[in-house]
C-alpha positions, 0 to 999 in steps of 0.5 A, a space after each residue: 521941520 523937527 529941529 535938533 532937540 526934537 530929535 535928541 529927545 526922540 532918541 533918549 525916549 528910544 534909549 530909555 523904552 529899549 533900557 525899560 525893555 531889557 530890565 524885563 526881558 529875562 526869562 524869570 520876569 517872562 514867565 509871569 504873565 503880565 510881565 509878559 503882556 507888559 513886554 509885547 506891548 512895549 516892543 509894539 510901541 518901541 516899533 511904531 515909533 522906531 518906524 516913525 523915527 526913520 520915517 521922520 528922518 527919510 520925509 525932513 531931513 535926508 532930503 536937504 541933506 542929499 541935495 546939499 553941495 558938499 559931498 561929504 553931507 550928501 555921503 554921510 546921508 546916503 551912508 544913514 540911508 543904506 543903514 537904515 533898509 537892513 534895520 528896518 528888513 529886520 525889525 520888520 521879519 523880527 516883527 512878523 517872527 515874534 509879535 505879530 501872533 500875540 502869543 507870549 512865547 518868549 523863548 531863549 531864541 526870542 530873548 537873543 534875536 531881542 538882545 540883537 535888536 536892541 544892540 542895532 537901534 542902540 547903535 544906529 541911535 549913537 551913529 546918528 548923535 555922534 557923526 550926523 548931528 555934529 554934521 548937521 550942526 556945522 552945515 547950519 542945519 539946526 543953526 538956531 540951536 547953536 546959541 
């Protein structure tokens, strides 16, 4: 099981490639076009491993958490869970509407709907550190890290 700084460090790695992200996409640093081939290439990677992050979470750590005896645990992650089918349905359309093509046409409607998701993960990410972590800390779930 990933154990909570494996987790943590997931996040600062998404943090900071969705930080990277946003300093290159303008519309100035789109138009030349390596920049633009820079950018698709890290938006592929910030979805594989937005995906593997969520897969992650859904296969080693929503499991024990649902099964968990008190309510409040089995709550908070069913509320983690029903979060995580919109961003992953828009991630996804986000996907297929802009990268899928490869074609750089990076439009202010792109730059926005890019804006959004980045605005989402950043969220979900401080979500996770500030009402599930703490959580799972005080269940004993990552009780080895507490010393």
């Amino acid at each position: 099981m990933k154990t909570l700084d494996g987790y943590r460090s997931s996040h600062a790695e998404l943090r900071q490639m969705i930080d990277d992200l946003r300093s290159i996409m303008t519309v100035e640093q789109l138009k030349i076009r390596p920049n633009a081939k820079t950018a698709y290439s890290l938006m592929c990677e910030l979805a594989q491993k937005v995906k593997g992050h969520l897969s992650d979470e859904d296969k080693q750590l929503y499991p024990n958490l649902l099964i968990h005896e008190d309510p409040k645990v089995k709550s908070i992650a069913w509320g983690f869970i029903s979060g995580e089918k919109p961003l992953r349905r828009t991630f996804d359309e986000y996907y297929k509407k802009w990268l899928k093509d490869c074609d750089f046409n990076f439009t202010a409607e792109f730059l926005e709907e890019t804006r959004e998701i980045f605005d989402m993960l950043t969220y979900r990410i401080d979500r996770e550190e500030q009402v599930l972590f703490p959580k799972l800390v005080e269940i004993g779930m990552f009780a080895e890290q507490r010393a």
